[in-house]
C-alpha positions in Angstrom: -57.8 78.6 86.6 -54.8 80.7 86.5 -53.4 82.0 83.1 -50.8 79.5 82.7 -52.3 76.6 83.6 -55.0 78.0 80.4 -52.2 78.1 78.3 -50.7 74.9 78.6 -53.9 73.3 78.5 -54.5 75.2 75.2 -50.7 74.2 74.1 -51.4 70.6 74.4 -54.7 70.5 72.8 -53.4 72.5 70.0 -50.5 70.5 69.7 -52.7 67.5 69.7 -54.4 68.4 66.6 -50.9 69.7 64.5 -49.9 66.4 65.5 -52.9 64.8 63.6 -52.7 67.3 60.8 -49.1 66.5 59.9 -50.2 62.5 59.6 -53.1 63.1 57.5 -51.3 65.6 55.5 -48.3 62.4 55.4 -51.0 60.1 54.4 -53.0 61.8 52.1 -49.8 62.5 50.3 -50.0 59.5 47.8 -53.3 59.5 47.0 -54.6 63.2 47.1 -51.8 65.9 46.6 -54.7 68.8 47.0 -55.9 67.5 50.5 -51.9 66.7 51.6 -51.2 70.6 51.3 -54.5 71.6 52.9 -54.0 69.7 55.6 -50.2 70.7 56.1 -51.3 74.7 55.6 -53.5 74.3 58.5 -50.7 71.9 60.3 -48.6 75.7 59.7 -51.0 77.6 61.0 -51.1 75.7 64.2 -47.3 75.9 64.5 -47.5 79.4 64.5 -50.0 79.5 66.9 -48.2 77.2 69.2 -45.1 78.8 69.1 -47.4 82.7 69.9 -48.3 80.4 73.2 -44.8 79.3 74.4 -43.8 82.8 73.8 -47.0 83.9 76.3 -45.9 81.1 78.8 -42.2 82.0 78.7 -43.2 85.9 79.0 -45.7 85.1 82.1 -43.0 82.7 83.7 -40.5 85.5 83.8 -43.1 87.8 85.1 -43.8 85.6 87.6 -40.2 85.1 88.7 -39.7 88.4 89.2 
């Protein structure tokens, strides 16, 4: 498996789970304020970690272009 087929596949499991952490963190936000924040901190770190991935993918696609 080539390097950018890895990081896509990475992308959308990772995005997968941000995508569950911002609904728990939107449903826990009535009843548990503590658990809301914990889950959207970890929902943040995800973000960041997606975005360091489409920056790898864009970097590797120009590479590859060129």
């Amino acid at each position: 498996m080539n390097y950018t087929k890895k990081i896509l596949y990475n992308q959308s499991l990772l995005l997968a789970r941000y995508k569950r952490l911002v609904e728990q963190a939107y449903n826990f936000r009535q009843t548990d304020s503590a658990l809301s924040d914990i889950s959207e901190y970890n929902a943040i770190k995800l973000l960041h970690k997606l975005n360091k991935l489409k920056y790898l993918n864009r970097d590797l696609s120009t590479l590859q272009q060129n």
